[in-house]
C-alpha positions in Angstrom: 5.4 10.6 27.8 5.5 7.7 25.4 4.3 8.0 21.7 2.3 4.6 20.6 1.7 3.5 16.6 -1.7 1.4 16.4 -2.0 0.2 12.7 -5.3 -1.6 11.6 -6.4 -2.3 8.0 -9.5 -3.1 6.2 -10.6 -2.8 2.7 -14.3 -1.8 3.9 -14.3 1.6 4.0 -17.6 2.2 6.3 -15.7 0.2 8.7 -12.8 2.2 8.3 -14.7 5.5 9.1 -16.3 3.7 11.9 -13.2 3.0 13.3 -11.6 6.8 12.8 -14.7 8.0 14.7 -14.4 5.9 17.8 -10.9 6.4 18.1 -11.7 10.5 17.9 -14.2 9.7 20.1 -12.2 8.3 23.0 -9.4 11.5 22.2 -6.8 9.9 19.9 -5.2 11.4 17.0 -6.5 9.6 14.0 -6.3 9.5 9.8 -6.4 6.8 7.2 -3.9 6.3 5.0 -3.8 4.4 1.6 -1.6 1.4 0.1 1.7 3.7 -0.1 1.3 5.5 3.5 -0.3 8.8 2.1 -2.7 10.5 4.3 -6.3 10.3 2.6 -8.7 13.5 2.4 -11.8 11.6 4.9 -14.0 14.4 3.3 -13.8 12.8 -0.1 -14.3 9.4 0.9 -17.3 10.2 3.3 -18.9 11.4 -0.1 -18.5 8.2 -2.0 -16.1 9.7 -4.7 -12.7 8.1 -5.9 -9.7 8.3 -4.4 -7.2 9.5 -6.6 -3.8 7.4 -6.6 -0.6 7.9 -8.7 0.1 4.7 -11.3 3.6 4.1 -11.3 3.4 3.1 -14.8 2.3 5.5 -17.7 -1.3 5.9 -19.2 -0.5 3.8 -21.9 0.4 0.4 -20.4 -2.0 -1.6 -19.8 -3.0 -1.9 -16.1 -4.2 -5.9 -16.1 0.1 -6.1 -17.1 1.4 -4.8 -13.7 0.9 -7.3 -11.5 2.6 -10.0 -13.9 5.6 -7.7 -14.9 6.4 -7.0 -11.5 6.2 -10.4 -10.2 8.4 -12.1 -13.5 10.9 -9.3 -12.7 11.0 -10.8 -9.3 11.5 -14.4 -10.4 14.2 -12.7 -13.0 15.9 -11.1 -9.7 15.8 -14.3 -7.6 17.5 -16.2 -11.0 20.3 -13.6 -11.2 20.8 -14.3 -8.0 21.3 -17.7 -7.9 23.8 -17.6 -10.7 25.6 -15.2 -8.9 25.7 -16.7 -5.8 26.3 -20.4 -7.9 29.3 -18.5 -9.6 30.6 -17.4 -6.0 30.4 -20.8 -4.6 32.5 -22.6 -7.7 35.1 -20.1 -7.2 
């Protein structure tokens, strides 16, 4: 028998739920998972608390500074690159 995947996101979590349920409803094996593909506690969300999620940076940089930092490392990347790659060609 085969095994399917059926992914579906949405950032309304009502929706979410209401989703979950129908699928249970019609006998499918369902759970919500968060941005990084951990399985979330349902209880906790049907209750209106928090989600807890780990920061990949520590408590004491500022939070408004990871999305910039990540995407100038990427533009540092892609120029490292290019040199690379510019010194490979000239060889």
């Amino acid at each position: 028998m085969a095994t399917w995947t059926v992914k579906s996101q949405t950032d309304d979590l009502a929706r979410a739920l209401e989703i979950v349920g129908d699928q249970r409803a019609e006998g499918y094996t369902v759970w919500i998972e968060n941005e990084s593909g951990e399985v979330v506690d349902e209880g906790t969300l049907e209750t209106d608390k928090s989600v807890a999620t780990k920061r990949i940076f520590p408590e004491w940089f500022p939070e408004w500074l990871e999305g910039p930092l990540f995407i100038s490392a990427f533009i540092i990347l892609g120029l490292i690159v290019l040199y690379l790659l510019g010194l490979w060609v000239d060889r």
